[in-house]
DRENSETI-93391 format. One record per residue: residue number from 1; chain; x, y, z of N, C-alpha, C, CB in turn. Coordinates in Angstrom, 1 decimal. Glycine has a CB too. Example, Ala and Ser with C-alpha at 12.3 -4.5 7.8 and 13.67 -1.06 7.14 Angstrom:
2
<numi 1,"A",<13.2,-5.7,7.8>,<12.3,-4.5,7.8>,<13.2,-3.3,7.8>,<11.3,-4.5,9.0>>
<numi 2,"A",<12.8,-2.2,7.1>,<13.7,-1.1,7.1>,<12.9,0.0,7.9>,<14.1,-0.6,5.7>>
END
This chain:
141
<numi 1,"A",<50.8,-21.6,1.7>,<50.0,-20.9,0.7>,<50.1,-19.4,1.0>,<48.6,-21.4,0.7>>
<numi 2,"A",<50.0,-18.5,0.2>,<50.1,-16.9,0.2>,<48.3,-16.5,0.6>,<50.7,-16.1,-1.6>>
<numi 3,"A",<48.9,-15.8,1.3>,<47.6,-14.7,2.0>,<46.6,-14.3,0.8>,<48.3,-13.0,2.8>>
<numi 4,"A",<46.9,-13.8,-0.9>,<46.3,-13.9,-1.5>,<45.9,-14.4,-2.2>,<46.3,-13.6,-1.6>>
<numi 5,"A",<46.3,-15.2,-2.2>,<45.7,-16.6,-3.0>,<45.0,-17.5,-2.0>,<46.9,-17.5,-3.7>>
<numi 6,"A",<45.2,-17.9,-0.3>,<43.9,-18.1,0.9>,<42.8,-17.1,0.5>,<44.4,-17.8,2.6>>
<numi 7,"A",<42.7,-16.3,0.3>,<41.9,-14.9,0.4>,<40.6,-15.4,-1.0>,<43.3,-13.1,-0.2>>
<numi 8,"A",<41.7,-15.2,-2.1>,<40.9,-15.5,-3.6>,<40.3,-16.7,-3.6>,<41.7,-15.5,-5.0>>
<numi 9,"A",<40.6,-17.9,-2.8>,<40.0,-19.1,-2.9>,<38.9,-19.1,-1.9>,<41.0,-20.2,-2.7>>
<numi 10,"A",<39.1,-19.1,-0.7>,<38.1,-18.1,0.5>,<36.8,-17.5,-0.6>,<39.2,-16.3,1.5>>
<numi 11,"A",<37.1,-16.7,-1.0>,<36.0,-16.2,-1.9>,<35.6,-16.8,-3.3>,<36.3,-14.9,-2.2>>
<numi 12,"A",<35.9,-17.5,-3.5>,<35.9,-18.5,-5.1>,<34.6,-19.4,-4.1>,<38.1,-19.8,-5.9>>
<numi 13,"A",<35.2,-20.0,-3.1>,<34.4,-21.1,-2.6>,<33.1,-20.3,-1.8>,<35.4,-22.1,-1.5>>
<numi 14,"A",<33.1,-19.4,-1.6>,<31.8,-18.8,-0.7>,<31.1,-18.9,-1.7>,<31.9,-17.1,0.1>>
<numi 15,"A",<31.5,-17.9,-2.7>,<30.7,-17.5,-3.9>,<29.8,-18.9,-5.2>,<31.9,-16.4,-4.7>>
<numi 16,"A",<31.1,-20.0,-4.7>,<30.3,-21.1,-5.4>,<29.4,-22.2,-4.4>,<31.6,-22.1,-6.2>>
<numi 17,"A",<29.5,-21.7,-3.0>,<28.7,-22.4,-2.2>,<27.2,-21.5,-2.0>,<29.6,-22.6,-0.9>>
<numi 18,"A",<27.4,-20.2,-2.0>,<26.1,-19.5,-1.8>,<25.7,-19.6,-3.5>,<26.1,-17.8,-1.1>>
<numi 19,"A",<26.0,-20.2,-4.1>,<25.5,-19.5,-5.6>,<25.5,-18.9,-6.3>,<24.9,-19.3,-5.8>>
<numi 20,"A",<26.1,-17.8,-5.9>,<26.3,-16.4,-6.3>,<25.0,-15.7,-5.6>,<26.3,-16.1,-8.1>>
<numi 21,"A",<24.4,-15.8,-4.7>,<23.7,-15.2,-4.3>,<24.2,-13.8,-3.3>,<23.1,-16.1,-3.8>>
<numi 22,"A",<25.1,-13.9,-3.5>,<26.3,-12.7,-2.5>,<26.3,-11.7,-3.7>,<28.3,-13.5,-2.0>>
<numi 23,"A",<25.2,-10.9,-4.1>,<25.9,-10.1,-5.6>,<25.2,-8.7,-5.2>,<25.4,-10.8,-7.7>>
<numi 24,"A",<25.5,-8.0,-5.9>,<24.7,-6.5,-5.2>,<23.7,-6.0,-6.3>,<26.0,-5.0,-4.9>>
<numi 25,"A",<22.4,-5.5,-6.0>,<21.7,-4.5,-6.4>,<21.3,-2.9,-6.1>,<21.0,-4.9,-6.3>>
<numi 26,"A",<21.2,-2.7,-7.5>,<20.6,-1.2,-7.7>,<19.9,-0.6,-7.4>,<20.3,-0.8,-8.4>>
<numi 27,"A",<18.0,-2.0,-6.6>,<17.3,-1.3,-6.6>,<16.7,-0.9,-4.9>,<16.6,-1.9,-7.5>>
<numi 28,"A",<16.6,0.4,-4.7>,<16.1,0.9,-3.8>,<15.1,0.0,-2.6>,<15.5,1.7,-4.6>>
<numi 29,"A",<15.4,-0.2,-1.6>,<15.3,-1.1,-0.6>,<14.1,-0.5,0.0>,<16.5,-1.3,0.5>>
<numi 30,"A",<12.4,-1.3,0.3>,<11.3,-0.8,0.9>,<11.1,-1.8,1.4>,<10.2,-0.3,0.2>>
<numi 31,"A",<10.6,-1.1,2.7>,<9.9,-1.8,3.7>,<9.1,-3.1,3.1>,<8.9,-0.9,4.4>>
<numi 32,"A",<8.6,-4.2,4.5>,<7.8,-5.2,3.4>,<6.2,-4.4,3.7>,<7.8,-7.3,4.0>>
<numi 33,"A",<5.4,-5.1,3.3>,<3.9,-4.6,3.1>,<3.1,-5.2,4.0>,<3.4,-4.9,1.8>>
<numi 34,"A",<2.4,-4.6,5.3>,<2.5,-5.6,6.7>,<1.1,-6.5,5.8>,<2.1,-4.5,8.8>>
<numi 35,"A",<0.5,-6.0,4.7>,<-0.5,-7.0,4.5>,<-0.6,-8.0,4.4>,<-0.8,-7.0,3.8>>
<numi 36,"A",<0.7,-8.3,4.0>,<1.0,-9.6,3.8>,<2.2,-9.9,4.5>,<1.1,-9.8,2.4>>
<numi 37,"A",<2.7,-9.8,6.1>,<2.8,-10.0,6.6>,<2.4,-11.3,7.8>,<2.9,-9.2,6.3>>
<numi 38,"A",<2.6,-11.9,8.0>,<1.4,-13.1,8.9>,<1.6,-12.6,10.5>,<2.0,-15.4,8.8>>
<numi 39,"A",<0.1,-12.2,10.9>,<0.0,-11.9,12.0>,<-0.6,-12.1,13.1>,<0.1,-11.2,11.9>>
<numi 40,"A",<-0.8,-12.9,14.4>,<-1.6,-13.4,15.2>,<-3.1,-12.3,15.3>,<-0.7,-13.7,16.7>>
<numi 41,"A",<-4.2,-13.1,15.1>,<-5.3,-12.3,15.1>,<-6.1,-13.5,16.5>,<-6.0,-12.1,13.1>>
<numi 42,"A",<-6.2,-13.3,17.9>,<-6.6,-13.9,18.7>,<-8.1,-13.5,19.0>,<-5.6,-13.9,19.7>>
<numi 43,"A",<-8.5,-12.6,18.7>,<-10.1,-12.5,18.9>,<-10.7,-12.5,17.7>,<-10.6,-11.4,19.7>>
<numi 44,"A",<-10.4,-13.0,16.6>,<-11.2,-12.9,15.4>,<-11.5,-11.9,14.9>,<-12.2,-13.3,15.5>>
<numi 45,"A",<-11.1,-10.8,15.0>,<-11.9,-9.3,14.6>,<-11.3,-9.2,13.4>,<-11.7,-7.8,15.7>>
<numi 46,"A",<-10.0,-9.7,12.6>,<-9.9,-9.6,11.3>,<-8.5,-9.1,11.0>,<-10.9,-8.9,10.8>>
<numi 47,"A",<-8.2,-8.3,12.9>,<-6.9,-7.3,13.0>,<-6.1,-7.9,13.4>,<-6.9,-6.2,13.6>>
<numi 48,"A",<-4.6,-7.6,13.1>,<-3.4,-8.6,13.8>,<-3.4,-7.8,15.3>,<-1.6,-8.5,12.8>>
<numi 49,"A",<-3.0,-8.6,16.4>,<-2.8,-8.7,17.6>,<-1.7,-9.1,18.2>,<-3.6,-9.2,18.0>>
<numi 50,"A",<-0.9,-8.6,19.3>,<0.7,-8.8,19.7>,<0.3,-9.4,21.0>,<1.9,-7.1,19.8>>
<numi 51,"A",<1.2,-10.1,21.4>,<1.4,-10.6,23.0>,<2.9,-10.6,23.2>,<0.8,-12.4,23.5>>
<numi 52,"A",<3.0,-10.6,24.2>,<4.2,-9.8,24.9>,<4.6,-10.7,26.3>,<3.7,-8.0,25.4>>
<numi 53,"A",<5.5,-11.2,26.5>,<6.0,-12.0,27.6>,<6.6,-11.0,28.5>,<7.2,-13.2,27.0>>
<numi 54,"A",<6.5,-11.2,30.1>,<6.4,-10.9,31.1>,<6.9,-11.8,31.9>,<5.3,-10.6,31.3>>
<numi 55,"A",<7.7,-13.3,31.8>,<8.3,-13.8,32.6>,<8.9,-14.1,33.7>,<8.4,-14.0,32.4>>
<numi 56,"A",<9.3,-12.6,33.9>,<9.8,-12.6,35.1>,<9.0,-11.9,36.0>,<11.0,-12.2,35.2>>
<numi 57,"A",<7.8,-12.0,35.6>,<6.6,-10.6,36.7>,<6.0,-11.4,37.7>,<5.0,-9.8,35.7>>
<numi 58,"A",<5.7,-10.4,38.7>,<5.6,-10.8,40.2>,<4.1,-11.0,39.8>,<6.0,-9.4,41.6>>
<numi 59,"A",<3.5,-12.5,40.1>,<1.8,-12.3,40.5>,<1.8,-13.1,41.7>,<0.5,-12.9,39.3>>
<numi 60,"A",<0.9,-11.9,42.3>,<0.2,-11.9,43.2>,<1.5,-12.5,44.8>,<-1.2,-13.0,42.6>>
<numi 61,"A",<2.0,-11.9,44.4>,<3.9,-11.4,45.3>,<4.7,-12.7,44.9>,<3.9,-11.3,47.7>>
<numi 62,"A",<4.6,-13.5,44.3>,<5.0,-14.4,43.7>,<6.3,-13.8,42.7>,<3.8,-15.2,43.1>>
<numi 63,"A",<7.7,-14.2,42.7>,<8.3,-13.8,42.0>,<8.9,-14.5,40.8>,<8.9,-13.3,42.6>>
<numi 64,"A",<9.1,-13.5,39.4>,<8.7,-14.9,38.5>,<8.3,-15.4,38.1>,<8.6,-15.6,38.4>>
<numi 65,"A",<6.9,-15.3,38.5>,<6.0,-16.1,38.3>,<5.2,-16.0,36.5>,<5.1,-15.7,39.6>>
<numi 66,"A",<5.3,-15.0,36.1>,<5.4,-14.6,34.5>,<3.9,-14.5,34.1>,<6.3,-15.8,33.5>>
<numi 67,"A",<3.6,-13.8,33.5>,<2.6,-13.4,33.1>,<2.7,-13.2,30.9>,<2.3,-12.0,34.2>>
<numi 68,"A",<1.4,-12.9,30.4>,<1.8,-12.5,29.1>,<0.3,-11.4,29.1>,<1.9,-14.1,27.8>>
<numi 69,"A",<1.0,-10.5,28.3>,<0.3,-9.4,27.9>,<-0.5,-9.6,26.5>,<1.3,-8.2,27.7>>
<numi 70,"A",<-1.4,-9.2,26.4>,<-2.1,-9.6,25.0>,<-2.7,-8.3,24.8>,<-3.3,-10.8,25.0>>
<numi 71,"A",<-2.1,-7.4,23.7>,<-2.8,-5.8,23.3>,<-3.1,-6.3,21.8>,<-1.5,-4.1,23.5>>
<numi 72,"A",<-5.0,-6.1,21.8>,<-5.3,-6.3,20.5>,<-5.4,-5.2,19.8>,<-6.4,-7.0,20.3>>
<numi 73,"A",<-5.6,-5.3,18.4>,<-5.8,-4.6,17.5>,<-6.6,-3.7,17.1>,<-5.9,-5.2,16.9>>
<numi 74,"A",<-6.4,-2.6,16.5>,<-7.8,-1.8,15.7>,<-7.4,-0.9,14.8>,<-8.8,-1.0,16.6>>
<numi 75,"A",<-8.6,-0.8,14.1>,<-8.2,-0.1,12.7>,<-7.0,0.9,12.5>,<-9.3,0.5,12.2>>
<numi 76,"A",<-6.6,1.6,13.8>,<-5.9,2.7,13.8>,<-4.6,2.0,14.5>,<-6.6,4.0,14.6>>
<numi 77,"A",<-4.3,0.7,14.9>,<-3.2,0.3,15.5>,<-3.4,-0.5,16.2>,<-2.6,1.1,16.1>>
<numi 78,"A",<-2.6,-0.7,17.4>,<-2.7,-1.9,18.8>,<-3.2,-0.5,20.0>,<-0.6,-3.1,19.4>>
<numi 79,"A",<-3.9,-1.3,20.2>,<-4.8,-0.6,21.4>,<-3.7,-1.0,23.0>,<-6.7,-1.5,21.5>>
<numi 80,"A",<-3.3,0.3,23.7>,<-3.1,0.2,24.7>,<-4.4,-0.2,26.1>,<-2.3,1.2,24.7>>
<numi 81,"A",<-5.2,0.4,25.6>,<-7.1,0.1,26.1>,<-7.5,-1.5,25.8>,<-8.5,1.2,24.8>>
<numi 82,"A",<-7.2,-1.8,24.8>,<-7.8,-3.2,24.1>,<-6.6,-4.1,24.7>,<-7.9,-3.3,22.1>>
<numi 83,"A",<-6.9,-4.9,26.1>,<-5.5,-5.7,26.3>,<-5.9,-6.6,27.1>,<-4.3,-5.1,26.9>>
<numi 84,"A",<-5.6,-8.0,27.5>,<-5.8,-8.8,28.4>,<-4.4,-9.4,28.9>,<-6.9,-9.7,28.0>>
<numi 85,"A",<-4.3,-9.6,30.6>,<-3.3,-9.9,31.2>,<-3.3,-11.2,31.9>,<-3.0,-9.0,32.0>>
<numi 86,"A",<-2.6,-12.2,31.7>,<-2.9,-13.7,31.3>,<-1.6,-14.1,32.5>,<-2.7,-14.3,29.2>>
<numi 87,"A",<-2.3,-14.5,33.5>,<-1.3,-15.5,34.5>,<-1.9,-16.6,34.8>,<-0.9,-15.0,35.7>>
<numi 88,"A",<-1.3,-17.4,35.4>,<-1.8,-19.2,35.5>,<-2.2,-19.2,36.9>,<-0.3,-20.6,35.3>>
<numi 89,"A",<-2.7,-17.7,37.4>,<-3.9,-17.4,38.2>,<-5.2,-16.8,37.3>,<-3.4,-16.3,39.2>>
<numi 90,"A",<-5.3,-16.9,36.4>,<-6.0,-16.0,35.5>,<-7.2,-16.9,35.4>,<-5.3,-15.6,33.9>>
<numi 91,"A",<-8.6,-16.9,35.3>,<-9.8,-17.7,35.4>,<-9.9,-19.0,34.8>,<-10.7,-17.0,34.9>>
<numi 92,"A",<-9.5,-20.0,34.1>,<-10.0,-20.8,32.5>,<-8.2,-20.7,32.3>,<-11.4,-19.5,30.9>>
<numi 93,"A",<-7.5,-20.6,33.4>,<-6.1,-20.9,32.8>,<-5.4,-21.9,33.5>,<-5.2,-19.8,32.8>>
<numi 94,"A",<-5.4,-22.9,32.9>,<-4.6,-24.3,33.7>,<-3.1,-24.1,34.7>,<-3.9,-25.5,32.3>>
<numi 95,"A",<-3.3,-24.4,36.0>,<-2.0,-24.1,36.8>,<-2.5,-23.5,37.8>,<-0.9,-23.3,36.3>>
<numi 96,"A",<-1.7,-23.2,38.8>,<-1.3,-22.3,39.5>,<-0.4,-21.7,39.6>,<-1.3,-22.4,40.2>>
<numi 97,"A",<-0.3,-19.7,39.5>,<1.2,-19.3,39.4>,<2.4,-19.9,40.8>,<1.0,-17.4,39.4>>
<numi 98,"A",<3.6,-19.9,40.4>,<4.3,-19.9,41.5>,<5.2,-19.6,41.2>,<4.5,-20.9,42.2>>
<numi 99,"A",<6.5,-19.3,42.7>,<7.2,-18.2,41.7>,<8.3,-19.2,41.2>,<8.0,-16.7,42.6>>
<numi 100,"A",<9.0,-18.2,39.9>,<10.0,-19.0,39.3>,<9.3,-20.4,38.4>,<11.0,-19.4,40.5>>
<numi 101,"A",<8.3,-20.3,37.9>,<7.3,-20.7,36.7>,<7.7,-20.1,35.5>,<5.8,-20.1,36.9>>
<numi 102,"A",<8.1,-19.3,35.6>,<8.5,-18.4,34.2>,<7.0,-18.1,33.0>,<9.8,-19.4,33.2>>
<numi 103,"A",<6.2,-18.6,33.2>,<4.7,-18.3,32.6>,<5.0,-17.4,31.6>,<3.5,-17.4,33.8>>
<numi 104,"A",<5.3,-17.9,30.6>,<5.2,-17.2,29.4>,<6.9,-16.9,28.5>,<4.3,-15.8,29.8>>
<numi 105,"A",<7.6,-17.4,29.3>,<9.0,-17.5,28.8>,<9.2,-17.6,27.1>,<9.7,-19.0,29.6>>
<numi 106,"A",<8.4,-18.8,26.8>,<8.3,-19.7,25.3>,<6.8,-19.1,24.9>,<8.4,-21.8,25.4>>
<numi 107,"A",<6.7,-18.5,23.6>,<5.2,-18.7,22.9>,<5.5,-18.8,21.7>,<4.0,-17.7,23.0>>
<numi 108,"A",<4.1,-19.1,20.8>,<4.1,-19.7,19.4>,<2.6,-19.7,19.6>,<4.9,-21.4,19.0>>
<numi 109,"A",<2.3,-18.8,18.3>,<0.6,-19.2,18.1>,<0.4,-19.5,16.8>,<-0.4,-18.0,18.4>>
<numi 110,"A",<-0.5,-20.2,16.5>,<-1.3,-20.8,15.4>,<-2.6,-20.9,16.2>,<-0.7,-22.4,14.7>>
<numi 111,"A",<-3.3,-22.0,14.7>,<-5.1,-22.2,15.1>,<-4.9,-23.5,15.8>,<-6.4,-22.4,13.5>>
<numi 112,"A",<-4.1,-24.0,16.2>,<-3.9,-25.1,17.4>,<-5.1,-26.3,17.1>,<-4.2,-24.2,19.2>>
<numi 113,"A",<-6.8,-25.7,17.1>,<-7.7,-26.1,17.6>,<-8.5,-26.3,16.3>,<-8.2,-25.4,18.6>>
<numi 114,"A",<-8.2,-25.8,15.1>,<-9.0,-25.7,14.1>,<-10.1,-24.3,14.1>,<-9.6,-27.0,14.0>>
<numi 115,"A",<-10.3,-24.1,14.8>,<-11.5,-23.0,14.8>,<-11.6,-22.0,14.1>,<-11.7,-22.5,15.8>>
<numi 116,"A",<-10.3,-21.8,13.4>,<-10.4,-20.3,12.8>,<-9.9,-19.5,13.2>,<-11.4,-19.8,12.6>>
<numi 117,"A",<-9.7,-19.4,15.0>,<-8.8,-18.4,15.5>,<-7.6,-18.6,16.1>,<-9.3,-17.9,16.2>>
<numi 118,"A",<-6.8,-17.3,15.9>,<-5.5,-17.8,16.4>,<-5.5,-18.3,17.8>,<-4.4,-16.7,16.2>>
<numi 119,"A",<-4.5,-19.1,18.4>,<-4.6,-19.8,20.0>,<-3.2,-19.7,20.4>,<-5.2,-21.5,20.1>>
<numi 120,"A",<-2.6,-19.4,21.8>,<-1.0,-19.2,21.6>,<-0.4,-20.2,22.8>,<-0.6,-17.3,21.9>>
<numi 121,"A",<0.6,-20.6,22.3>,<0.7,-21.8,23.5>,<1.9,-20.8,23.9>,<1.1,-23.7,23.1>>
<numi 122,"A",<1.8,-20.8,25.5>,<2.7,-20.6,26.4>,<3.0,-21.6,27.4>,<2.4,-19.6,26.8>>
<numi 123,"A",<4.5,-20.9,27.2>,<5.8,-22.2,28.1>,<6.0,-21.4,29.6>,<8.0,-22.4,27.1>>
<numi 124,"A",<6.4,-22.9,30.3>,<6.4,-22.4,31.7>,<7.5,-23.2,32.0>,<5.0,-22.5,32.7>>
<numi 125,"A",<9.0,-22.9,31.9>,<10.2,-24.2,32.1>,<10.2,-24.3,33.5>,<11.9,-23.9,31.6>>
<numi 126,"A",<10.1,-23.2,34.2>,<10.0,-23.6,35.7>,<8.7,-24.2,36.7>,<10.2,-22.4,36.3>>
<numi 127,"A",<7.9,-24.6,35.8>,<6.5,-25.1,36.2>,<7.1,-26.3,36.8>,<5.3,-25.3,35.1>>
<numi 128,"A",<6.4,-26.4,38.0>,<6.4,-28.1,38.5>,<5.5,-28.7,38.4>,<6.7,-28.5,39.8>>
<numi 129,"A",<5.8,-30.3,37.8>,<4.8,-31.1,37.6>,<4.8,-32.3,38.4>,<4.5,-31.4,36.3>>
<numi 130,"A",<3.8,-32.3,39.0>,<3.9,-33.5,39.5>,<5.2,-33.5,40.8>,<4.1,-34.6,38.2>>
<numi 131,"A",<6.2,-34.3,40.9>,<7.2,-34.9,42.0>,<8.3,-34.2,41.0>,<7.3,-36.9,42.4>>
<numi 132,"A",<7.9,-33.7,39.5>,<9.2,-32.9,38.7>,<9.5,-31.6,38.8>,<9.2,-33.0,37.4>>
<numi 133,"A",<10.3,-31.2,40.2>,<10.4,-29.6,40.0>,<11.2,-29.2,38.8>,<11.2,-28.9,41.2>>
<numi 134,"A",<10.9,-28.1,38.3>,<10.7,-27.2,37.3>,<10.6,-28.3,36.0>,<11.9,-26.0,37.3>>
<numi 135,"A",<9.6,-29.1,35.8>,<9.5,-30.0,35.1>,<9.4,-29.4,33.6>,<8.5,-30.9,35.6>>
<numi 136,"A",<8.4,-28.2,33.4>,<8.5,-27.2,32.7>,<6.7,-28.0,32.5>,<10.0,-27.1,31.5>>
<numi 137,"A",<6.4,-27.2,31.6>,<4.5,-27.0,31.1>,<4.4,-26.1,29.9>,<3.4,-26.0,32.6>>
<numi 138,"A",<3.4,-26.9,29.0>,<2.5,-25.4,28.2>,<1.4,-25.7,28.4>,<2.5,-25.1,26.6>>
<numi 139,"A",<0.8,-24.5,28.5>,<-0.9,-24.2,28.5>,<-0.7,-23.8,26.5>,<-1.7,-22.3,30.1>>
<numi 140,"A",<-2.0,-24.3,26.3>,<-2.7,-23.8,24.9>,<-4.0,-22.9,25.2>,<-3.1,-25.3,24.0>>
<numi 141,"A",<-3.6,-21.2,24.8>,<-4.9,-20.4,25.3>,<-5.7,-20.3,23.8>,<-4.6,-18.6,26.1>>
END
């Protein structure tokens, strides 16, 4: 078969497999609208809130051991002031850090619990459980 006619069929078949959704517009490209954007809101206050994985961070000389950063919200932005630092030494947090835990490697938040507020589960692949080294773990905060 000729290189242009592989070429024109190549594109006959893209274009009948996406739909034609491969076609160009005129109109001027804008940002989305963070309003309506979906965004973890973990203390209820109404404002979206970011957490931030740290997995390979030293606690408490432990290396690895992973931590997650949580900088909440406020009307003017994310607060570097407004933050809590979450390791599986941390008060009300299931585990003990150790190193190579990875504490926070994997997250995903939703309302987990129903309550109304967001809750974020974090992964720990190097957690040992039990007689399973690095059996792996989530805590739901």
């Amino acid at each position: 078969m000729h290189k242009p006619l592989r070429l024109a069929l190549a594109t006959a078949t893209a274009t009948a497999l996406t739909g034609g959704l491969l076609t160009f517009s005129a109109v001027t490209a804008t940002a989305a609208d963070s309003t309506h954007v979906p965004q973890a809101d973990f203390n209820g206050d109404g404002i979206g809130d970011v957490a931030f994985s740290a997995d390979s961070a030293y606690v408490n000389g432990r290396s690895a051991a992973g931590q997650l950063v949580v900088r909440y919200g406020t009307k003017t932005g994310v607060s570097s002031a407004k933050r809590s630092t979450i390791s599986q030494d941390t008060a009300g947090n299931p585990g003990t850090a150790e190193a190579g835990d990875h504490f926070g490697a994997e997250t995903a938040y939703a309302d987990f619990n129903g309550d109304g507020h967001d809750d974020i589960a974090v992964g720990s692949p190097g957690e040992d459980v039990g007689s399973d080294q690095d059996g792996g773990g989530i805590a739901v905060l």
